[in-house]
C-alpha positions in Angstrom: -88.7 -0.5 -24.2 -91.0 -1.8 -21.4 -91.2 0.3 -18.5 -93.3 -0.1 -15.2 -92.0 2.2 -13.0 -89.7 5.2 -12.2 -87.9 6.1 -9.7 -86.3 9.2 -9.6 -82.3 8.2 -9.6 -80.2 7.9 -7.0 -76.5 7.8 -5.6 -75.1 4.5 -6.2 -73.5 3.3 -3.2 -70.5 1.4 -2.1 -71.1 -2.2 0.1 -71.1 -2.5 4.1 -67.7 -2.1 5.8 -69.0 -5.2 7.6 -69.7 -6.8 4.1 -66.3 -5.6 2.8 -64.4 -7.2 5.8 -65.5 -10.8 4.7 -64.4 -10.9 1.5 -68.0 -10.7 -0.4 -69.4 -8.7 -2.9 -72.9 -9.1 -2.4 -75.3 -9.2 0.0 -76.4 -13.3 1.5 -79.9 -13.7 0.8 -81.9 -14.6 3.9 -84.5 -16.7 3.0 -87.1 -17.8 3.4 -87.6 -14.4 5.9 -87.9 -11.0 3.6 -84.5 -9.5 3.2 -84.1 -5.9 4.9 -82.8 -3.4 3.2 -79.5 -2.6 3.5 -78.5 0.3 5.6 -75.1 2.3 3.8 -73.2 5.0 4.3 -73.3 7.4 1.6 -69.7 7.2 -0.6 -68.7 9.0 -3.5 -70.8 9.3 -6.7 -69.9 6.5 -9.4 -68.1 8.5 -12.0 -70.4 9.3 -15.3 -70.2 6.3 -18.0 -67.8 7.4 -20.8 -69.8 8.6 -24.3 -69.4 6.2 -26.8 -67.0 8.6 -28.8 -64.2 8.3 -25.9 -61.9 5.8 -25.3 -63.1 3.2 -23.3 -60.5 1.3 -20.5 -58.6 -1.7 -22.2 -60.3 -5.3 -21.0 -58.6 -8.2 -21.3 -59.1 -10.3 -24.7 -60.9 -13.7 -24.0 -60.0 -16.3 -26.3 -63.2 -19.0 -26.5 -62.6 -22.3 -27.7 -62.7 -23.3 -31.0 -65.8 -25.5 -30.3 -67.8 -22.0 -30.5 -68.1 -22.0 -33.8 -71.8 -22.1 -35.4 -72.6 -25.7 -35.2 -75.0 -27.3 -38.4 -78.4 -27.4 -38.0 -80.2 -30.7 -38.3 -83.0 -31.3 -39.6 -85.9 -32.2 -36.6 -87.6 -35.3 -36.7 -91.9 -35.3 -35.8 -93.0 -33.5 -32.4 -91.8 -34.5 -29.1 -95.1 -36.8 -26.9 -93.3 -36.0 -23.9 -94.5 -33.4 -21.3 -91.9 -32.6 -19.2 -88.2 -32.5 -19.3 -85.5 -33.7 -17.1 -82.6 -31.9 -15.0 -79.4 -33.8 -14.3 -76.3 -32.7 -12.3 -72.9 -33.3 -13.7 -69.6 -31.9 -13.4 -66.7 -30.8 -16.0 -63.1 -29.9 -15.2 -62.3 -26.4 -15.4 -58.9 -25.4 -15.9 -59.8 -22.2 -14.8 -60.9 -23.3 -11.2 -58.4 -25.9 -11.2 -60.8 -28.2 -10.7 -64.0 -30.2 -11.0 -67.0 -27.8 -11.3 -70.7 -28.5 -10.6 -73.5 -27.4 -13.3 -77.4 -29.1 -13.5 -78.4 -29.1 -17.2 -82.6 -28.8 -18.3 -82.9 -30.6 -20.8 -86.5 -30.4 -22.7 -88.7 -33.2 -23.6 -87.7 -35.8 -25.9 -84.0 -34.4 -26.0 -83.0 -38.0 -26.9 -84.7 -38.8 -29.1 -85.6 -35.9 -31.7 -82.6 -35.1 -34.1 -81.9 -31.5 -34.1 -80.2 -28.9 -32.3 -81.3 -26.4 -29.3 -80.8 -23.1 -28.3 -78.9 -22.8 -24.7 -79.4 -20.2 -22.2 -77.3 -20.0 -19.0 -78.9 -19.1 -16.0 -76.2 -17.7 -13.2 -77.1 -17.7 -9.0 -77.4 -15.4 -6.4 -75.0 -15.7 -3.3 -74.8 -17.6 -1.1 -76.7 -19.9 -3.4 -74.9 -22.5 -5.9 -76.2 -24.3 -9.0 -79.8 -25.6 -7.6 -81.0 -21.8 -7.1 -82.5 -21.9 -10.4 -84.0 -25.2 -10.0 -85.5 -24.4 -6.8 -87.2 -21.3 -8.4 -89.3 -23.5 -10.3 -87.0 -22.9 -14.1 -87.5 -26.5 -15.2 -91.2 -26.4 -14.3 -91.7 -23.0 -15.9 -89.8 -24.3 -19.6 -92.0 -27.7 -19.3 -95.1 -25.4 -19.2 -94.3 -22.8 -21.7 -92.7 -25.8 -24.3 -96.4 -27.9 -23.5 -97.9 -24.8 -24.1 -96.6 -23.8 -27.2 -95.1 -20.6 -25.6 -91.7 -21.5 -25.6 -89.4 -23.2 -27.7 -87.7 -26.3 -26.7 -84.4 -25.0 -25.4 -81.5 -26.3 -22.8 -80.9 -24.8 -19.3 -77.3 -24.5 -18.1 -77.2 -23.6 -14.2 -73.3 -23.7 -13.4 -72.1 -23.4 -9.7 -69.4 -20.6 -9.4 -66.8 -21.2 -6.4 -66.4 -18.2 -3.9 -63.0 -17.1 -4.8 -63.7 -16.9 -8.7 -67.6 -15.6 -8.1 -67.3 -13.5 -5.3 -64.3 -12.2 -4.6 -63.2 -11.3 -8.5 -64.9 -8.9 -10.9 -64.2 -10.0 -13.9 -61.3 -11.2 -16.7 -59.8 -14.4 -17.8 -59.1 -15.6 -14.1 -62.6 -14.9 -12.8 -66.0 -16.7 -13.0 -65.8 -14.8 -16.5 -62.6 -16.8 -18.0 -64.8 -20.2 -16.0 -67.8 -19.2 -18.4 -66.6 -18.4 -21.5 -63.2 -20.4 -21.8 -64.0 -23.7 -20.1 -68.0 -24.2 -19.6 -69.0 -22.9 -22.5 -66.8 -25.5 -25.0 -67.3 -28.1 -22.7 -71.4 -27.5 -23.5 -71.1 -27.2 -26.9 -69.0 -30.4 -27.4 -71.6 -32.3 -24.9 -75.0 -31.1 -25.9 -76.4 -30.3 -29.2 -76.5 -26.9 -29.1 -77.0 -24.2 -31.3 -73.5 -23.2 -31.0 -73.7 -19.6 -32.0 -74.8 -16.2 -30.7 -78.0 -16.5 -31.7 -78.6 -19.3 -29.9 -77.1 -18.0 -26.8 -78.5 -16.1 -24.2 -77.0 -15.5 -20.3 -79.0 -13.9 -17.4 -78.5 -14.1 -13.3 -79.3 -13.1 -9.8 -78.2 -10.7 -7.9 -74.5 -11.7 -7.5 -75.4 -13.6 -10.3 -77.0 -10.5 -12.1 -73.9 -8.6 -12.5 -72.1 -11.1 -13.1 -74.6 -12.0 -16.1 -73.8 -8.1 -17.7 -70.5 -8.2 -17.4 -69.7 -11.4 -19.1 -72.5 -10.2 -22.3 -71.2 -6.6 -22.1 -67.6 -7.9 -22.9 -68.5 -10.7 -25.1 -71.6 -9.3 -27.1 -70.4 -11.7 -29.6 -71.1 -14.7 -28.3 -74.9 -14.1 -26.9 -78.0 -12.7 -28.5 -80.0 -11.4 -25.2 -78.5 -10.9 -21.3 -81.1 -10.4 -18.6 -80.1 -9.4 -14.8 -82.7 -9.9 -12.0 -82.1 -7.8 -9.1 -78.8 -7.1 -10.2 -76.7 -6.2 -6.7 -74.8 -3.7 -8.5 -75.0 -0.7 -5.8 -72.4 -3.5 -3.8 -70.3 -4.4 -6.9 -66.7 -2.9 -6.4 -65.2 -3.8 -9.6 -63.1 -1.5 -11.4 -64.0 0.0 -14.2 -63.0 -2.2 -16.9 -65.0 -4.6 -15.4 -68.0 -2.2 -14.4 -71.3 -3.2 -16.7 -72.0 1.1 -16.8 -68.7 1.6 -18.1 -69.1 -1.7 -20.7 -72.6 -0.6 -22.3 -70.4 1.3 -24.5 -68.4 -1.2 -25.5 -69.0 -2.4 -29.2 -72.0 -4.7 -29.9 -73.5 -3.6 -26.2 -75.9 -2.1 -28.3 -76.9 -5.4 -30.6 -77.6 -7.3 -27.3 -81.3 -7.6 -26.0 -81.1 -6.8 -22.6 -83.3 -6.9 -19.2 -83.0 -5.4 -15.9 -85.7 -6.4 -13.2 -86.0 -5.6 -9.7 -88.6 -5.5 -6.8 -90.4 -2.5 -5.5 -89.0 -2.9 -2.0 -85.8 -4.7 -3.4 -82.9 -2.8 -1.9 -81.2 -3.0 -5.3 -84.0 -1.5 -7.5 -82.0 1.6 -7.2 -78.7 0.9 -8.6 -80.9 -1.2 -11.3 -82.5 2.2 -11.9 -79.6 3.9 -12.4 -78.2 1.2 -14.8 -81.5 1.7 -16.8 -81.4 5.3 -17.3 -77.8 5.0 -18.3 -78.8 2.6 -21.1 -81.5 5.1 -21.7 -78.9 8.0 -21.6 -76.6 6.6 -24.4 -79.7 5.3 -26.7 -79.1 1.2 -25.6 -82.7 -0.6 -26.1 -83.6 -2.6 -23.2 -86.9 -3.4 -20.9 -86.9 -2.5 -17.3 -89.5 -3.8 -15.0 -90.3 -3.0 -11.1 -92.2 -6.1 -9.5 -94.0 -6.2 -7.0 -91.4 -8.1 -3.8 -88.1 -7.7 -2.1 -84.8 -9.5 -2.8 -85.8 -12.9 -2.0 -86.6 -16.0 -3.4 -90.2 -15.3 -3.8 -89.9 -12.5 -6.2 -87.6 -14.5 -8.7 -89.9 -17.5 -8.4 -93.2 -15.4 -9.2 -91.9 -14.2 -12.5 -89.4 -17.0 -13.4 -91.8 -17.9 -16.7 -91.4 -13.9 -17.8 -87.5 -14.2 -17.5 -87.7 -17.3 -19.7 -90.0 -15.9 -22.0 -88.0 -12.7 -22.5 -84.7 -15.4 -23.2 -86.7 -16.8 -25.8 -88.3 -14.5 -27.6 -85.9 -14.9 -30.3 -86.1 -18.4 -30.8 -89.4 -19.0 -31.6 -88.6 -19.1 -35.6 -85.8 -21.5 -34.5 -85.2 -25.2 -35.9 
């Protein structure tokens, strides 16, 4: 486990009345001026995790498409001339939504023309943003680098848009941003793209909002991704209920199998509540890297160590086709 800093923990603490009021779950970013930190009345402390001997809350049984079933590797052709990739905006209906949903898919150099497979990682936003965050944090510039470099695999990018009332006011089950992911987005990928369709060659990470939404989707399906990373997680404003709650899911079965990152800034007003996540992890014996960098929640401090995240997501396909 990488570990920069430590903090000594802290109450988690429950959202803004004011924040609660509207409807939202997290915190709008303001930038490009530094975010303040948030101001909260002190609530109750957040119950103690349950051990891993007692019986964890019901959650409700996702069924994923067929179309997640390991997919056959082909065999790749000579390397790729190209330096950079491409990112292209599409949209796919989810019957989730209801409707037509927005996503921007990296894909890396000389996608059409080499014959073999890639790994896909899925990269989640912060609120208020939507599915050009990631892109405007420099992701596609980062993966042309490392993949020119020899640093990083080739690998595709999913950046899917969540709508409000599914990714910020839900927490989690079929009929949430969850159910969008993993019934809808994720077949519709894998039938699209030629992906490595199995857990190994899955990984999801997020934002903020984005963050917690990223550990709750890997914390109930450990199955279907290899690593999860959460950057500035906003999980001291996350009201979901327990079986929903990524400190009661780390105990989950196969929690422990996933690699797993937590990030946050040194004057980030949710390094606390990442903290605490960390030393529960640390508490039930869950391997996992925490980091303190140096920056608030803004813009700025994703976008200075956006080629760390995507080295972290990759670290496992290196050996990879």
């Amino acid at each position: 486990m990488k570990r920069r800093s430590w903090l000594p923990r802290g109450l988690i603490v429950l959202a803004l009345a004011a924040a609660i009021a509207l409807g939202v779950l997290v915190r709008p970013l303001n930038d490009p001026s530094p975010t303040p930190t948030p101001t909260r009345t002190r609530g109750p402390t957040r119950p103690a995790p349950p051990t891993p001997t007692s019986t964890a809350t019901p959650t409700p049984t996702l069924t994923p498409s067929p179309t997640l079933t390991p997919s056959p590797t082909l065999t790749p052709t000579p390397a790729c001339a190209l330096a950079a990739g491409r990112i292209e905006r599409h949209t796919y209906f989810s019957p989730t939504a209801g409707d037509e949903q927005a996503y921007r898919v990296y894909l890396p150099p000389c996608y059409d023309t080499l014959d073999r497979r890639y790994p896909v990682l899925y990269l989640l936003h912060g609120w208020p943003y939507d599915d050009a965050h990631w892109e405007s944090l420099g992701a596609g510039e980062a993966a042309d680098a490392g993949i020119a470099a020899g640093t990083l695999p080739p690998f595709i990018i999913v950046l899917p848009a969540g709508p409000e009332r599914l990714y910020v006011n839900a927490s989690g089950g079929e009929r949430s941003f969850e159910g969008q992911v993993v019934n809808d987005l994720m077949p519709y990928v894998d039938r699209t793209y030629r992906t490595q369709a199995n857990r190994e060659g899955r990984a999801i990470g997020g934002i903020s909002r984005g963050g917690v939404w990223a550990l709750e989707i890997a914390f109930m399906h450990p199955a279907l991704f290899s690593a999860v990373g959460a950057h500035s997680p906003a999980l001291s404003v996350n009201l979901a209920p327990p079986p929903y709650d990524p400190f009661y899911l780390m105990v989950e079965p196969g929690v422990a199998a996933l690699r797993i990152y937590l990030d946050a800034g040194d004057a980030d007003w949710s390094r606390e509540s990442t903290q605490a996540l960390h030393e529960a992890l640390e508490g039930q014996g869950i391997a996992h890297e925490f980091v303190v960098h140096a920056g608030r929640h803004e813009n700025k401090l994703w976008a200075d160590n956006v080629g760390e995240y995507l080295a972290f997501y990759a670290a496992g396909w290196m050996e990879g086709p």
